[in-house]
N, C-alpha and C positions, 0 to 999 in steps of 0.2 A: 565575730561576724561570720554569719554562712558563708560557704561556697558561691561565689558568683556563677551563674548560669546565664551568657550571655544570649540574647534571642536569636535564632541563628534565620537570617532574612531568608536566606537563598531555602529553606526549609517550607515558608509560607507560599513562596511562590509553586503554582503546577511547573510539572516537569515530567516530562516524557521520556520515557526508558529506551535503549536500541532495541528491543525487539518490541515495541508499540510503533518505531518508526520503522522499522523493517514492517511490519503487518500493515503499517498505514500505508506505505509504499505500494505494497502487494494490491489492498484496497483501491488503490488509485489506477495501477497498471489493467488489474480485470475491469475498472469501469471504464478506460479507454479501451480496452479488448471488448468491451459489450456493445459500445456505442457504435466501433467501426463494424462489428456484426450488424447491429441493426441498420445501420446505414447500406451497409453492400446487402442485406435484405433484402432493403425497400429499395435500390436502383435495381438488384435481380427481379423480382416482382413485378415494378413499370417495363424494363426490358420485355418482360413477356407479356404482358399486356399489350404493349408496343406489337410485338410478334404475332400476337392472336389476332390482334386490328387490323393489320395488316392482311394477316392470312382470308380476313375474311372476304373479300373481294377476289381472291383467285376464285375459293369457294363459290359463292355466289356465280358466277363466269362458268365454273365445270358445270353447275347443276342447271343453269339455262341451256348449256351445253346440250345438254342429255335431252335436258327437254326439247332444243328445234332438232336431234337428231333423230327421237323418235314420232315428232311431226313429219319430220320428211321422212324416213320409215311407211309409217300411215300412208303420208301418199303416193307414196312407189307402191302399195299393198293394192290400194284404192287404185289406180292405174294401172297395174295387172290385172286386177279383178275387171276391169272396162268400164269403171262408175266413173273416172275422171278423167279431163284432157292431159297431155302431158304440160300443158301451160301452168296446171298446177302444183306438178311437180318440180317443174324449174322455180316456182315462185319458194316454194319448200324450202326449194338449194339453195335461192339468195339470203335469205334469211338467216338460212344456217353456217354460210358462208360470213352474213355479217355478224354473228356471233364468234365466230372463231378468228374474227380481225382483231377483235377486242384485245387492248396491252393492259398487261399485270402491273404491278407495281415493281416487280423485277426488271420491266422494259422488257419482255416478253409476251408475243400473242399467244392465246386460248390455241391455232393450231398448231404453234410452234412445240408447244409442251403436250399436244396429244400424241399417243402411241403412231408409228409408222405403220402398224396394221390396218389402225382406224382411216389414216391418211389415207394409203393404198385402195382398202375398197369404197371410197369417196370415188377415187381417179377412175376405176374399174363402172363403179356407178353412172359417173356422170360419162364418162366413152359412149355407154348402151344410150343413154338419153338424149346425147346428142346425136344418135345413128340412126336413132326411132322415129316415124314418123310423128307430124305435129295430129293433134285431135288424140279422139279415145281410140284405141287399140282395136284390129281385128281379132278372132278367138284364133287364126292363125299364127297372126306379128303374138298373142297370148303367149301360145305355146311355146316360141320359137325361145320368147326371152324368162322366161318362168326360171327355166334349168339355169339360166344363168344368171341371175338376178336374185334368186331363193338365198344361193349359198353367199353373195356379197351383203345381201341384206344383214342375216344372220351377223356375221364377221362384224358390220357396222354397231349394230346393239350389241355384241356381247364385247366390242372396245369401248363403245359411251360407257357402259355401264362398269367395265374393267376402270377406265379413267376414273372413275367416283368412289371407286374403291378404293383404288391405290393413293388417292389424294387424301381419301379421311385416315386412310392407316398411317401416313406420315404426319395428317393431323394428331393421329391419336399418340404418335409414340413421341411427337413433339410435346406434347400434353403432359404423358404420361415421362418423359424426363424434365419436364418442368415440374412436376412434382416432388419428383424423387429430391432435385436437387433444392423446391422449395423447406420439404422435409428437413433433409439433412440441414441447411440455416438454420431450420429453426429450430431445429436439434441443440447444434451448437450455441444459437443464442440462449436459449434455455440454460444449458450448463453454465455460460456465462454468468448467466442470472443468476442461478443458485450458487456459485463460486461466488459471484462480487456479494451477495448477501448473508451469505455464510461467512466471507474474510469482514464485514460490515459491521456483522453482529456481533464477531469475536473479539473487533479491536474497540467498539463503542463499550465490550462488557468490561475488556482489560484497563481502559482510559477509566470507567465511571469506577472496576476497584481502589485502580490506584487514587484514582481523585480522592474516594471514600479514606481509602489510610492513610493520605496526607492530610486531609483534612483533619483526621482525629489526631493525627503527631502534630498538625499545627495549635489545634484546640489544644492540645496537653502543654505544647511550650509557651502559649498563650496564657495557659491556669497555670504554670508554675514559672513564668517572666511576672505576670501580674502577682503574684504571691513574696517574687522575690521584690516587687516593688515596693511592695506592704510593709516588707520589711526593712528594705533601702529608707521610708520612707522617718520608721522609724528610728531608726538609727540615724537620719540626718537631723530628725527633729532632736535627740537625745545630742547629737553636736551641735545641734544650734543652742541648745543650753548650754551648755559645755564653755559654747563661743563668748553666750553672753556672758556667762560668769565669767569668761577669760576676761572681757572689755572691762567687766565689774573692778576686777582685781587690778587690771592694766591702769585702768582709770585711778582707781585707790593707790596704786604703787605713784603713778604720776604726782597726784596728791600728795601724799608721805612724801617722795622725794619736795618737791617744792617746796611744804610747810617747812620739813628738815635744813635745805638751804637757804628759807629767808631765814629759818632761826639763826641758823648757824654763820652766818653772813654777815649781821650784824656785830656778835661777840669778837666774830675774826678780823674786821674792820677795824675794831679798837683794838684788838689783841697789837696788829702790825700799828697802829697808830702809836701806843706806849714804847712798843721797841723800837721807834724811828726819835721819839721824845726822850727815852733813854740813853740811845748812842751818843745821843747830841748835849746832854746835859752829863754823862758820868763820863770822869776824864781814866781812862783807861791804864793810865799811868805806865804806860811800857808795855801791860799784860794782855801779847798776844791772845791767848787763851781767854781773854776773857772776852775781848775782841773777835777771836775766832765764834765766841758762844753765841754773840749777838748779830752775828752773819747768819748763821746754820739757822735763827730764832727764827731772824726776817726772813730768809730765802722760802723757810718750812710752813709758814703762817702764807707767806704770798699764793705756794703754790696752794697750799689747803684752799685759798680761797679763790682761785683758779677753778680750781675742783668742783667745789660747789657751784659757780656761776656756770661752768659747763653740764655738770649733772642738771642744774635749773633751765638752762637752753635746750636739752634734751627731754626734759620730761614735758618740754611745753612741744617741740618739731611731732613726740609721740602722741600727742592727743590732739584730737578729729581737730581738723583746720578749717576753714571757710576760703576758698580762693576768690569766692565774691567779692573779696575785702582788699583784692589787688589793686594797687592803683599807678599810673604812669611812672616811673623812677627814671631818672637821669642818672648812669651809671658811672659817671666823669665826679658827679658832686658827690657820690657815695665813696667811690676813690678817693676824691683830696679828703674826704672828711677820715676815712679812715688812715690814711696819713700823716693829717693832722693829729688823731690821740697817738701813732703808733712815734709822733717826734722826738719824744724823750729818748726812748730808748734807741732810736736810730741817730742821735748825735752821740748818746754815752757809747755808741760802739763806730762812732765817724762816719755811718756808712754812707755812701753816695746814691740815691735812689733817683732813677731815670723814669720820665713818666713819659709814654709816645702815645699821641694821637693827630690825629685829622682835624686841624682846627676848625676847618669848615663844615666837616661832620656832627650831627646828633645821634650821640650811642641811647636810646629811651628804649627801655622794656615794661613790661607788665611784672609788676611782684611787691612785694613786702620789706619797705626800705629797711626796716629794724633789723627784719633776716638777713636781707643784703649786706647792709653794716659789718652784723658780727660773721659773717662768713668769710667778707674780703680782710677784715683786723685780724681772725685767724690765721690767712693765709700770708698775710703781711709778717703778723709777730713769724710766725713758724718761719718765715725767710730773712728775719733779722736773727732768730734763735739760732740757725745752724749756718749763718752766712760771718765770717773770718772778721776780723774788726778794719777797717778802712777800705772795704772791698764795695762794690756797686749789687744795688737790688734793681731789674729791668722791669718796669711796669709797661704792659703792650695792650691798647686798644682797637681795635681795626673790625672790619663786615665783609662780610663775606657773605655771596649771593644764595641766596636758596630757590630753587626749582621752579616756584608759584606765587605761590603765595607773600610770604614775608622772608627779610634776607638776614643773615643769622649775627648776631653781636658775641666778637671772642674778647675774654680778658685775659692775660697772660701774665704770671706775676712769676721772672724768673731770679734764682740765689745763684751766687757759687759759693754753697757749701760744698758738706762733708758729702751730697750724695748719698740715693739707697739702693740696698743689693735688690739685681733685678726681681729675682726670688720672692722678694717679701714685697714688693709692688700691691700683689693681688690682695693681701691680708691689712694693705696701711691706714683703709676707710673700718679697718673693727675697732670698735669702744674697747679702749685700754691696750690697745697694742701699739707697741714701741719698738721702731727699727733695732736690731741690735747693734750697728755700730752708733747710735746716738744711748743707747744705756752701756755700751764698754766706754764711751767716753764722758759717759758722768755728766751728759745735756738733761739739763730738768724737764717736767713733762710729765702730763697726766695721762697723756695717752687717746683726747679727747675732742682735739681740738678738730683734726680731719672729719671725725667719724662728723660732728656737729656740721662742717662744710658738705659732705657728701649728702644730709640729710635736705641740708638748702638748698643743694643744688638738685637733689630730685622733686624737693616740693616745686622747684619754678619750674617743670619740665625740661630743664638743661641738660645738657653734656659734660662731665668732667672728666680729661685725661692728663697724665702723667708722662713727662719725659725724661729721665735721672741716669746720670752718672758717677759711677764712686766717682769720688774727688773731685770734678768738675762740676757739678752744681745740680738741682732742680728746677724742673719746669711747672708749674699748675696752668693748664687753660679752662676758661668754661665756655661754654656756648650757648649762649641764649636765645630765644627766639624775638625779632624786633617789635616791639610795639606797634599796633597799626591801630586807631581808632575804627571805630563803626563804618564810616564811610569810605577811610582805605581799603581796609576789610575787604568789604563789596567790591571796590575798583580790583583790588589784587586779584579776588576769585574771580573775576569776571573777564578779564581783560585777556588771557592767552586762547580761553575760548572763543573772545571776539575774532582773537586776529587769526584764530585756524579758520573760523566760519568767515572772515573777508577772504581768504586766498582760495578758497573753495569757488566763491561767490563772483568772483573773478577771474577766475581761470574757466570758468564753466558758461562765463558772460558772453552774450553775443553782441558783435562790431556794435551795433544800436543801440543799445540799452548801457554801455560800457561805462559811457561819461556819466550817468545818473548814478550809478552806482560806486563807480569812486571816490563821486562828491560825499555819498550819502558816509561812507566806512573814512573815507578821510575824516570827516570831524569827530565818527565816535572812536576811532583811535585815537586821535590826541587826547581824545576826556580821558581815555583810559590806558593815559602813560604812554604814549606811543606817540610825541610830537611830530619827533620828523617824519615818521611813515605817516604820519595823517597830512602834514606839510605836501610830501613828495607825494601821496594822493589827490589831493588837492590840485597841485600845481597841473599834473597829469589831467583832468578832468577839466582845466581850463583851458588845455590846449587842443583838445580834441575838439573839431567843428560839429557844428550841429548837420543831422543827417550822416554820421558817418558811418561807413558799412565797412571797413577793416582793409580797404587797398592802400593805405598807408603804412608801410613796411615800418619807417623810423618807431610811430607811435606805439606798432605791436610788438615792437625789439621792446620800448622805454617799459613797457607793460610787463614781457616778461623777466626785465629785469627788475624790475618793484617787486616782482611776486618770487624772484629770489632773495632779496633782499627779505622780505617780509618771511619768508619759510628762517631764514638765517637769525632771525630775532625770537623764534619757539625753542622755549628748552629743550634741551638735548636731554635724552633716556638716561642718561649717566648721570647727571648732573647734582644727584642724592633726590633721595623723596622728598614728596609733596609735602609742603608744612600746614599742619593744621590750622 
């Protein structure tokens, strides 16, 4: 036979290396490092958007600014020059005044945030205008205020105009570091990028080799498991021949033996028949020996033919059985009967055989009353062969409960013989083996008779144990399993599941529905072996009123005392297994 090559499973499955889960890790950390980039991105981004929207309203506010300041400009110019009254210049001022009321979004006015220059020759401005007279100007009042009015004008536009300046520069450097810093993001997120798709592509290339060469080491153990099956396959089919011819020959041997012992069974019948018609017709005349001869003849002839009826009960136990062909046995009437034939020899040796049972009991099994027979006549002879002459042989029938199903039948057939060494207990069911203190003391025996029981007792699926003491005697028990018909059958398998699903059914019931349900499990327990718990459901269900909702203390005690009661009636885990 080749080399087995078992298929090694954990080989077929994928399996991922420590450094595919280090690089898978690393994969995962840059795509949470890319994602929190992008995200703090896009809120810097809105942030400054945020900030430009904002800005744009001061904006807006400076550049109207400029503009009513060089409206009023103009007409302080137009006013010097003598083209306007001064009413139009005050008109200028209000105007310009109501632009510079105007609040930012900082909660800041337009002239709060204008230069102190600009302020100043506004105050300087409007002093001359309130000192001047009302109407257009003389070329005297001209002159007088020219010199002084030139140089505040000036001062006024080149602070409007300084104001617009200095607000876009901080626009612009606000701009120009919202770039810098949108840059660098997206700098970074970029490397991000190329990191997580670089660590992406590396560990999808490392996964899809390794997937590639295990696949091809699965494929390979795949063609060389499938190959070694081919050959398993043949080599089972070359022992199923093998087998058949073994059954061929086994069958043949059964045969030859059989044919051999009816021959031989016959001749030896008459053989001990002459020597028994001889002792009894030739008068021996004194001569021991000759006497002695026609002993040794008979004892040698009986066991020969011992021999062959157990070689013949053996070649029939070895070939294919039908248990189809089982039929109810009453194991009290297979006892007396074996009894009965073993009576001879149990007066020739006086002995006292005690038979116990339960008169009110039925010990019934399922099996094969002819096997039964010679199973219990073996075990009977074999405890008058080694049991002392006037001494008692214990025959013991009794049951004992099994787990489920059906409850188990022991027979017990004990001697007080000679006892066997514990030692050789384990070897006493082999064909042709003989205790050795029963061959140092010259007890006859084929060696046969056990091996024939132990084979009856595994064809009815029984138990057989041994309990032996030198010098104090042997035990044999067997244990059978009870006969139930078709319909106990049913009840026995049925029945421990009922009564788990009524305590379920009942403990889980509510005050209202309580008495329905008792009655209901009350009578299918009694069908199914459970009188008194179906009795004491019953009774319970007829004492609860109708409408009851559970304020009755007594009745919810009686309740869960039933369903103690009812748990106390489920086998117990110990109890031996379940009987088929």
């Amino acid at each position: 036979m080749p080399e087995s090559t078992t298929l090694d499973r954990s080989v077929m499955k994928f399996r991922v290396t420590i450094g595919q889960r280090v690089l898978a890790a690393l994969v995962f950390l840059s795509f949470l490092a890319l994602s929190f980039s992008i995200v703090t991105t896009n809120r810097s981004s809105i942030a400054e958007s945020k900030s430009l929207t904002s800005a744009e309203a001061p904006a807006a506010s400076i550049i109207f600014t400029q503009r009513e300041t060089l409206v009023y400009t103009v007409r302080l110019a137009q006013w010097i020059d003598m083209q306007i009254p001064r009413r139009d210049v005050q008109i200028a001022r209000a105007l310009l005044a109501q632009r510079l009321s105007v609040i930012n979004d900082d909660g800041k006015s337009v002239g709060q945030e204008a230069p102190s220059a600009y302020l100043q020759a506004l105050y300087v401005l409007d002093s001359l205008i309130d000192q001047s007279p009302s109407g257009i100007l003389t070329p005297v009042e001209r002159t007088n205020l020219l010199k002084v009015i030139n140089p505040e004008m000036e001062t006024l536009i080149d602070q409007a105009r300084l104001l617009v300046t200095s607000y876009q520069l901080a626009v612009d450097n606000q701009l120009t570091h919202s770039a810098k810093a949108s840059r660098n993001g997206d700098f970074f997120t970029l490397v991000l990028l190329i990191l997580f798709m670089t660590l992406a592509v590396s560990w999808l290339g490392w996964v899809a080799r390794t997937s590639i060469q295990q696949y091809r080491r699965s494929r390979n153990l795949v063609i060389a498991e499938s190959e070694r099956l081919q050959i398993l396959a043949a080599e089972l089919a070359a022992a199923n021949l093998v087998v058949v011819e073994l059954e061929s020959l086994n069958a043949s041997k059964n045969e030859f033996i059989s044919n051999i012992s009816h021959e031989l069974r016959t001749p030896l019948t008459s053989i001990i028949g002459y020597v028994d018609v001889l002792a009894t017709t030739i008068d021996f005349g004194g001569n021991p020996q000759l006497e002695e001869i026609f002993e040794v003849l008979d004892r040698n002839a009986t066991i020969l033919l011992s021999l062959v009826q157990s070689l013949l009960a053996l070649s029939l136990l070895d070939s294919p059985n039908k248990r189809d062909t089982f039929k109810k046995i009453d194991l009290l009437e297979v006892l007396r009967d074996a009894i009965f034939i073993m009576d001879a020899e149990i007066q020739k040796k006086n002995i006292t055989v005690t038979f116990n049972y339960d008169e009110n009991d039925c010990y019934q099994i399922s099996g094969d009353a002819g096997l039964l027979s010679q199973a219990t006549i073996n075990l009977i002879a074999n405890a008058i062969k080694f049991t002392a002459a006037g001494t008692t042989i214990e025959i013991f029938v009794g049951r004992k409960p099994g787990k489920s199903l059906r409850d188990h039948i022991t027979v017990a057939i004990a001697d007080h013989g000679i006892g066997i060494p514990e030692d050789e207990m384990s070897m006493l069911f082999e064909r042709f083996y003989r205790a050795s203190n029963a061959v140092e003391e010259h007890i006859p025996g084929t060696g046969l008779g056990l091996a024939i029981v132990a084979k009856v007792v595994d064809f009815h699926d029984a138990k057989l144990s041994i309990e032996s003491k030198l010098g104090e005697g042997t035990t044999f028990t067997i244990e059978f399993l009870e006969y139930l018909s078709p319909v106990e059958e049913l009840v026995a398998g049925r029945k421990y599941g009922l009564l788990s699903e009524a305590i379920a059914s009942i403990e889980e019931q509510s005050p209202e529905s309580l008495k329905d349900k008792l009655h209901e499990y009350g009578g299918a327990l009694a069908f199914y072996e459970f009188p008194e718990l179906g009795e004491k459901l019953l009774a319970l269900s007829r004492s609860i009123p109708e409408g009851f909702t559970g304020e009755n203390v007594e009745l919810m005690n009686q309740r869960d005392l039933l369903i103690k009661d009812m748990k106390a009636a489920l086998p117990s885990e110990d109890e031996g297994e379940i009987d088929g």
